[in-house]
DOGU-604091 format. One line per 4 residues: for each residue x, y, z of N, C-alpha, C, O. Coordinates in steps of 0.05 Angstrom, whole numbers, plus 32768, in hexadecimal, padded with zeros to 4 digits. Example, Ala and Ser with C-alpha at 12.3 -4.5 7.8 and 13.67 -1.06 7.14 Angstrom:
residues 2
8108/7F8E/809C/80F6/7FA6/809C/8108/7FBE/809C/811D/7FBE/80A9; 8101/7FD3/808E/8111/7FEB/808F/8102/8001/809D/810C/8017/80A1
This chain:
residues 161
7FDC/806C/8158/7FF4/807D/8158/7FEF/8094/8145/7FE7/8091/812E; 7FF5/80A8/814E/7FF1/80C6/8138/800C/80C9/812B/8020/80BD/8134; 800E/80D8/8118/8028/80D9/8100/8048/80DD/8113/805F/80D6/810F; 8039/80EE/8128/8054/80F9/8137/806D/80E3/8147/8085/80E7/814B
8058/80C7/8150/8053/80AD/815A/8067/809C/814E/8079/808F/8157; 805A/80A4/812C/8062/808E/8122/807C/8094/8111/8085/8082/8105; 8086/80A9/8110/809E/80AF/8108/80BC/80A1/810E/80D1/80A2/8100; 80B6/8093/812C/80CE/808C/8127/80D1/806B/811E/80E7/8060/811B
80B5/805F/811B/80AA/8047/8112/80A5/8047/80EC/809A/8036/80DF; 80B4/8064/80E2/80A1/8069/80C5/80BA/8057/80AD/80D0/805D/80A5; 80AB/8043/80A9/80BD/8038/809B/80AB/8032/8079/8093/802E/807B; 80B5/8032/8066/80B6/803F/804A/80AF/8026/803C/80C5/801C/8039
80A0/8018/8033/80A5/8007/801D/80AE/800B/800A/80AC/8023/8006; 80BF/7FFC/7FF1/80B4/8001/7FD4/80B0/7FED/7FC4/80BF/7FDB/7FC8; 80A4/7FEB/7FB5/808F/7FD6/7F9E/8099/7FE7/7F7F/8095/7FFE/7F77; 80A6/7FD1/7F73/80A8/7FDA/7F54/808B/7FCB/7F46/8084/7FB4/7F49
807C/7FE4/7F32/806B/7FD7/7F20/8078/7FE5/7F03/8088/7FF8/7F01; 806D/7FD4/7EF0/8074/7FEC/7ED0/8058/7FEF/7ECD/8048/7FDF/7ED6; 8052/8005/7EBF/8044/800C/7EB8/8031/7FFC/7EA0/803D/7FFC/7E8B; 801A/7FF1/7E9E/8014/7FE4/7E8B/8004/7FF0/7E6A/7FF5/8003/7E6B
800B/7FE3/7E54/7FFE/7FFA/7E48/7FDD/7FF8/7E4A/7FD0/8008/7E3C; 7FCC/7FE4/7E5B/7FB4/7FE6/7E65/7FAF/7FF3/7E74/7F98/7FF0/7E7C; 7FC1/8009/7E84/7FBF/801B/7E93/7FBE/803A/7E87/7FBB/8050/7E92; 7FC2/8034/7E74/7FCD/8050/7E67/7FAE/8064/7E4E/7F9C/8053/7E4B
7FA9/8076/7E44/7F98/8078/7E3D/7FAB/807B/7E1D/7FC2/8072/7E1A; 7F97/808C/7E02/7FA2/8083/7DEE/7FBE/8094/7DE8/7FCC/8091/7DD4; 7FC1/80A4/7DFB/7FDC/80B7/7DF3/7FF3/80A9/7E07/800A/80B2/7E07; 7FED/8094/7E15/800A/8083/7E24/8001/808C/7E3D/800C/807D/7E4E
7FF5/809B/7E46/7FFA/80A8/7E61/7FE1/809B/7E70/7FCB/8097/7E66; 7FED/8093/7E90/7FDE/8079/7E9F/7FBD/8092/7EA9/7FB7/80AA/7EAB; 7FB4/807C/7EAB/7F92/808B/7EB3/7F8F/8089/7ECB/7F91/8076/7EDA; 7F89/80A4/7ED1/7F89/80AA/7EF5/7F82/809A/7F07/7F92/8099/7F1A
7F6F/808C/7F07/7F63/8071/7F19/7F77/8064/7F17/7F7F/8066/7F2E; 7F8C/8053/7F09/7FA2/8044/7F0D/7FAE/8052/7F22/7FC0/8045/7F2B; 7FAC/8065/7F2C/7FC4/8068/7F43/7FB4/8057/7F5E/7FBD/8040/7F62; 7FA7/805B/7F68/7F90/8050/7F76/7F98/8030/7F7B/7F9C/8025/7F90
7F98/8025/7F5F/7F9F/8003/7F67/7FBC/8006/7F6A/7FC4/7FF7/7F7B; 7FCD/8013/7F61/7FE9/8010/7F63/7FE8/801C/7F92/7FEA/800C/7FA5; 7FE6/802C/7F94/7FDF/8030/7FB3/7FDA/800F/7FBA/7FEC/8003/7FC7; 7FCB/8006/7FB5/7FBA/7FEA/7FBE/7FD1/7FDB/7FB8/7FD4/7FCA/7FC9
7FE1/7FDB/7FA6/7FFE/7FC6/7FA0/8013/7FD2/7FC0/801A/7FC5/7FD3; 8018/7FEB/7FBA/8020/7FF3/7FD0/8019/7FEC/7FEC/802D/7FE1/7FF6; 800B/7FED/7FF9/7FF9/7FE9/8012/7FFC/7FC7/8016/8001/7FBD/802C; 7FF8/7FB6/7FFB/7FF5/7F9A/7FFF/8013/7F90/8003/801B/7F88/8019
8022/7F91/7FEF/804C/7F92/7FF7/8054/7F9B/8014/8063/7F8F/8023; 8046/7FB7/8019/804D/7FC5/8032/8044/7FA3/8050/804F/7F95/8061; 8032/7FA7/8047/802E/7F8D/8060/8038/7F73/8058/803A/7F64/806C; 803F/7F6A/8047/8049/7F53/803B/8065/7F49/8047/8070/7F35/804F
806B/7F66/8045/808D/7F68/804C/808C/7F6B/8071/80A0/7F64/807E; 8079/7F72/807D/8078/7F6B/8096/8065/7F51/80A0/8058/7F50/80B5; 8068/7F3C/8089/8065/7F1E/8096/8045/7F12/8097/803C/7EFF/80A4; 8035/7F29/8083/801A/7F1A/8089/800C/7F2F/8070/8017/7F42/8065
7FF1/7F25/806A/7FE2/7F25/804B/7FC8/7F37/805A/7FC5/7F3C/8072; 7FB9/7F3E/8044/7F9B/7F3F/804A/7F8C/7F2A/804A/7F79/7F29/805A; 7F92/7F12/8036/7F86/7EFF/8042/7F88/7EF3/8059/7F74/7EE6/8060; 7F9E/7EF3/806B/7F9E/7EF0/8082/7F8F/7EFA/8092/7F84/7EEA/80A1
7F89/7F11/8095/7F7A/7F23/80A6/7F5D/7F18/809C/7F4D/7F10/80AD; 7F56/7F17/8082/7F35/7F12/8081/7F33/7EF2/8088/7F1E/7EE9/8090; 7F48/7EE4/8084/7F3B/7EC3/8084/7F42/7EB5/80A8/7F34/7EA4/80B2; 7F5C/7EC4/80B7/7F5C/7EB9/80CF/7F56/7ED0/80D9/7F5C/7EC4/80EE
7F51/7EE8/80E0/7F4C/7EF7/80F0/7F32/7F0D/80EA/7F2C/7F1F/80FA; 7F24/7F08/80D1/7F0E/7F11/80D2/7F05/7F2D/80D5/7EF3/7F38/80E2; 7F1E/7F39/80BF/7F2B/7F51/80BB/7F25/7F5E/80AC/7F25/7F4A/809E; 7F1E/7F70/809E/7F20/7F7C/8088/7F2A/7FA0/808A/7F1C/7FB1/8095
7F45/7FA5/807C/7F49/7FC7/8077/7F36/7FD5/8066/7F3D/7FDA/804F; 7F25/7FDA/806A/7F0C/7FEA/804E/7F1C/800D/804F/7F21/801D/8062; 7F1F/800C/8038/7F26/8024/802E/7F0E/8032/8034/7EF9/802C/802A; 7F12/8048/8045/7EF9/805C/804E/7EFF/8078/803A/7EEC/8084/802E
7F1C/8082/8039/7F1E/809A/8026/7F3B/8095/8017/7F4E/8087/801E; 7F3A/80A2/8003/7F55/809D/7FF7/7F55/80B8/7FE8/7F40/80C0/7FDE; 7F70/80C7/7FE7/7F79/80D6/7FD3/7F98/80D4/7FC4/7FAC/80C6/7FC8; 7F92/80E7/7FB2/7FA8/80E4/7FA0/7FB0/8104/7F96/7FA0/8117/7F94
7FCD/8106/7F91/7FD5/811E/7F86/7FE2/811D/7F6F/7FFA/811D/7F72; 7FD9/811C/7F57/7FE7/8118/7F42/7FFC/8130/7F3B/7FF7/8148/7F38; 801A/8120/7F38/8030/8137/7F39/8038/813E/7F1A/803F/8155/7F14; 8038/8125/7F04/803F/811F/7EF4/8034/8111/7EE7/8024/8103/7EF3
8035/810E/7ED0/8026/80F3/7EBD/8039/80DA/7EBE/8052/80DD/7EBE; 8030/80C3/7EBD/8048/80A6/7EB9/8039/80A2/7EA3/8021/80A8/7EA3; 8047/8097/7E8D/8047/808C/7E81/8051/8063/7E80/805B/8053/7E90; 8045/8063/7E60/8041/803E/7E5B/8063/8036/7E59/8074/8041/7E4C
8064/8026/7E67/807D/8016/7E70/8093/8029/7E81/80AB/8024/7E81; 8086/803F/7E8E/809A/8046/7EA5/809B/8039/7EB4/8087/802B/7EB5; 80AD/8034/7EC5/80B0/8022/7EE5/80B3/8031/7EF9/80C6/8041/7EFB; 80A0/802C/7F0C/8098/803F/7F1F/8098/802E/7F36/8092/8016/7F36
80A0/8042/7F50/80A4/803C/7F68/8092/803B/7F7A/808A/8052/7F78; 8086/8033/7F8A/806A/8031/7F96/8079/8031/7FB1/8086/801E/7FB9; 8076/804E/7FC0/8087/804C/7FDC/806B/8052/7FE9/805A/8062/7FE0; 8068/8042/8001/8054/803F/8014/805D/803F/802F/8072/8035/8036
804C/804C/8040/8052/804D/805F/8039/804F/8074/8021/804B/8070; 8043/8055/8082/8021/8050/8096/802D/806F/809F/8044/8078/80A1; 8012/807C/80A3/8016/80A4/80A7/8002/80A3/80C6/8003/80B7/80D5; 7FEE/808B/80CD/7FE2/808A/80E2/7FD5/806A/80E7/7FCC/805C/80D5
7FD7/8064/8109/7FCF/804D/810B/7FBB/8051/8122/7FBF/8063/8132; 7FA6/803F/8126/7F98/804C/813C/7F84/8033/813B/7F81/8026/8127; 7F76/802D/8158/7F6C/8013/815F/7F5C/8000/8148/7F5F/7FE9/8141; 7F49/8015/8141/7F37/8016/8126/7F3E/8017/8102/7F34/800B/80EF
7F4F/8028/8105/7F51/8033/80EB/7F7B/8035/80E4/7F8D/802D/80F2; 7F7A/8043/80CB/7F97/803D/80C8/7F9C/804C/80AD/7F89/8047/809D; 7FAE/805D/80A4/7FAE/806A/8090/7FCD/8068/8084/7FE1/8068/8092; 7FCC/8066/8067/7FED/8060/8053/7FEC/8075/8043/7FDB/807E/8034
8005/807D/804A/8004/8093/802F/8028/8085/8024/8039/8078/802F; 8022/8093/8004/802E/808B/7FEC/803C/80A1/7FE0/8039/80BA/7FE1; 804E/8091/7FD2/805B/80AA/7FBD/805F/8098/7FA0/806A/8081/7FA1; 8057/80A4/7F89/8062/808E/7F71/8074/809F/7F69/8072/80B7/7F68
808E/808C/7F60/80A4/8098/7F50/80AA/8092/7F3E/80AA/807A/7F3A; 80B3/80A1/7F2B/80BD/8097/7F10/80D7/8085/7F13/80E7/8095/7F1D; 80DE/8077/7F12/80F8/8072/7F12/8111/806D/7F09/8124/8060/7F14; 8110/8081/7EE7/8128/808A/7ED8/8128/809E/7ED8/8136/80A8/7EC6
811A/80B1/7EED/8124/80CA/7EF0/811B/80CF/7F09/812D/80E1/7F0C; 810F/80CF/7F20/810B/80C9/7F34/80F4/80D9/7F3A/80EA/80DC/7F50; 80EC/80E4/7F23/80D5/80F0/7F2A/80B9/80E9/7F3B/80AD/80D4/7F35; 80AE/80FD/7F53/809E/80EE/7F5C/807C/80F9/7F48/8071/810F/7F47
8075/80E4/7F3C/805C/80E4/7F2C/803B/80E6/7F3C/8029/80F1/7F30; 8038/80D7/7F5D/8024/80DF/7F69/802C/80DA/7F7A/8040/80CB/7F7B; 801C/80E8/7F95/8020/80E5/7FB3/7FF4/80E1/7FBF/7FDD/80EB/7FBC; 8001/80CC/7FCC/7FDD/80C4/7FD6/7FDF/80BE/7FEC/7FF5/80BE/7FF7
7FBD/80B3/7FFD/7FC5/80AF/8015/7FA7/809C/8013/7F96/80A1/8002; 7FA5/808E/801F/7F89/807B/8025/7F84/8078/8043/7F96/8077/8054; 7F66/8075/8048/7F65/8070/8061/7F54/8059/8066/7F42/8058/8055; 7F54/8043/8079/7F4E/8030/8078/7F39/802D/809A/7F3F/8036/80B0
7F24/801E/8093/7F1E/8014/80B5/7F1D/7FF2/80AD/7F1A/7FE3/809A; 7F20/7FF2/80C5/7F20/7FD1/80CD/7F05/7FCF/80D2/7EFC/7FE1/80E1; 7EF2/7FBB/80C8/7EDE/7FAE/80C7/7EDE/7F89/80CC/7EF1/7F7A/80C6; 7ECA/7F84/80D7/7EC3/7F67/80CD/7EB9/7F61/80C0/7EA8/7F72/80BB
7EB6/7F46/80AC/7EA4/7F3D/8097/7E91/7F4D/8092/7E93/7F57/807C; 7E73/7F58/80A9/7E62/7F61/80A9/7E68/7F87/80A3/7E54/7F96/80A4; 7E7F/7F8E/809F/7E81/7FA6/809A/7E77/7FB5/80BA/7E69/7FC9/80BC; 7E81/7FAA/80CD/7E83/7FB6/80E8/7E95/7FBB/80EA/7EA8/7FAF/80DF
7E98/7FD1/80FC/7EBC/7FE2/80FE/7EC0/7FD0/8113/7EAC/7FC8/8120; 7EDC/7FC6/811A/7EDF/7FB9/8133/7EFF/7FB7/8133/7F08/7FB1/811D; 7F14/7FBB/8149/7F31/7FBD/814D/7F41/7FA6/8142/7F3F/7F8E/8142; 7F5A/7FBF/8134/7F6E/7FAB/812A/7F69/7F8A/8138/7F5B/7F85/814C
7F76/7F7A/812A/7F75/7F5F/813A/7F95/7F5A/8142/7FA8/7F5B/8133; 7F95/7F56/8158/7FAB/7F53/816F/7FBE/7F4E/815C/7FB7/7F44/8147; 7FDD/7F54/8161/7FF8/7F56/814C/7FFC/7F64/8139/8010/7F71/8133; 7FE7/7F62/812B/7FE4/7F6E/810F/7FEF/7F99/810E/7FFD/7FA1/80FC
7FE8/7FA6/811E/7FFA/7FB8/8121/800D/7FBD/812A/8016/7FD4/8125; 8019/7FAC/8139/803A/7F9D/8140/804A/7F9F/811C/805C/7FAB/8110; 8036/7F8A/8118/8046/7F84/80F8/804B/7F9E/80E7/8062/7FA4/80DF; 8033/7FAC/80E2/802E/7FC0/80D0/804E/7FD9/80E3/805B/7FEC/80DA
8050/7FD1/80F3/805C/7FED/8103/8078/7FDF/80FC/808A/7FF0/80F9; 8081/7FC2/80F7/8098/7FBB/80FC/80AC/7FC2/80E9/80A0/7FCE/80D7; 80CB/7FBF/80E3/80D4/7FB6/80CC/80C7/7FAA/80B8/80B1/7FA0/80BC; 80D6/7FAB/809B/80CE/7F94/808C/80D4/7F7D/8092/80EA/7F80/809D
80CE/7F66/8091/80DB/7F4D/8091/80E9/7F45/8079/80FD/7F37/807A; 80DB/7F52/805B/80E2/7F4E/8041/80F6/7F70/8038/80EF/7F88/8037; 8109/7F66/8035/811C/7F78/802F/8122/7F85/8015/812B/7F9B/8011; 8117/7F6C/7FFC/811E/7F70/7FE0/8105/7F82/7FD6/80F2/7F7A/7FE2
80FF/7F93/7FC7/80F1/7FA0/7FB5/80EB/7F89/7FA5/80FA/7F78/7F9C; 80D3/7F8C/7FA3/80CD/7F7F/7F8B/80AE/7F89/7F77/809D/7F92/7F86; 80AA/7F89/7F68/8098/7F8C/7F5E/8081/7F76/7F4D/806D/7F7D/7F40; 808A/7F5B/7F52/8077/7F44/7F4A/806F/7F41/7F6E/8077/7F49/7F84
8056/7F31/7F62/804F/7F26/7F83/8054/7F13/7F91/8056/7EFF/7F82; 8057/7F0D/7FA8/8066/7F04/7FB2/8049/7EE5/7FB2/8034/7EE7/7FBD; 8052/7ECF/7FA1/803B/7EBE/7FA7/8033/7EB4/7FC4/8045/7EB5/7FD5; 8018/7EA9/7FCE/8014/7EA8/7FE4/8023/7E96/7FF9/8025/7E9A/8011
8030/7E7D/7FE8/8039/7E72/7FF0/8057/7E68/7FF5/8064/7E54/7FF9; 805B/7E84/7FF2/8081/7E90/7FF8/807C/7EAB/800B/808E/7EB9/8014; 8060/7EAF/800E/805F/7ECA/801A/8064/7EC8/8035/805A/7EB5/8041; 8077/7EDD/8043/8078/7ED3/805C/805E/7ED1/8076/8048/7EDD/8074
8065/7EC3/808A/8052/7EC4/8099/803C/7EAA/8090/8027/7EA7/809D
C-alpha cells in the first residue's frame, strides 16, 4: 500500500518513555543515537498494541523487519527526565518491505523534539528478502487492540496475542 492507500488505515500509536540520565550527555541534553532506540520502542508498542511481538514473527513465522534505512530530524534538544511521547505509524506497506515514521514530543509543553522515519525489509533467518507472512499486515493495518498508552513494557506474558 503507498501513503495515499494507507491514509484512511493511518492510525497513530503512542508510547511514554522519560528520558534517562544515561541517555543524556554531560550538559543533560539526550545524545542523538538515543532517538533511534526510542523509534525501536515505538515500532515495537506500535505492533504490540495490534496483538503480536517480533518475537513472534522470528520464532513462529521465520520473520525478521531489518532496518534497511532510518532517518531522523532533530527539532529540539530533550533533555534528562523529560517525558516524551513516542507517536508511531506505518507511512508505507508493501509485500516485501514496510516503513514507520515518528514524531517525539515533549510532553509538558508539547513540543515536537524529532520527527524520523525507518525502513524495514522482511527477511528470513538467512537474511533473504522474502513476503510479509500471511496476517501480519492485516494486524499492522488494523486498530489497536491495546488502547492504554503506556510506556513500561508490556511483559511477554500479558502481551496480547
Amino acid at each position: 500500500m503507498n501513503p495515499s492507500e494507507l491514509e484512511e488505515t493511518d492510525h497513530w500509536h503512542e508510547a511514554l518513555l522519560r528520558v534517562r540520565y544515561a541517555e543524556t550527555d554531560k550538559m543533560g541534553v539526550v545524545y542523538h543515537a538515543n532517538y533511534l532506540v526510542w523509534f525501536e520502542i515505538g515500532r515495537t508498542e506500535f505492533c504490540r498494541a495490534r496483538g503480536f511481538s517480533y518475537r513472534d514473527m522470528e520464532e513462529n513465522e521465520n520473520s525478521f523487519l531489518v532496518v534497511a534505512e532510518s532517518y531522523c530530524r532533530y527539532k529540539a534538544p530533550a533533555y534528562y527526565d523529560d517525558v516524551l511521547i513516542v507517536r508511531t505509524h506505518i507511512t508505507e506497506l508493501r509485500r516485501r518491505s514496510l516503513r514507520f515514521g515518528y514524531e517525539l514530543i515533549r510532553e509538558s509543553d508539547g513540543v515536537v523534539i524529532a520527527e524520523g522515519e525507518t525502513g524495514h525489509v522482511v527477511t528470513d533467518a538467512n537474511g533473504r528478502v522474502r513476503s510479509m507472512p500471511a496476517g501480519f499486515a492485516e494486524m499492522l493495518l488494523a486498530p489497536p487492540t491495546e488502547t492504554e498508552i503506556t510506556g513500561e513494557p508490556v511483559p511477554d506474558d500479558q502481551a496480547p496475542g
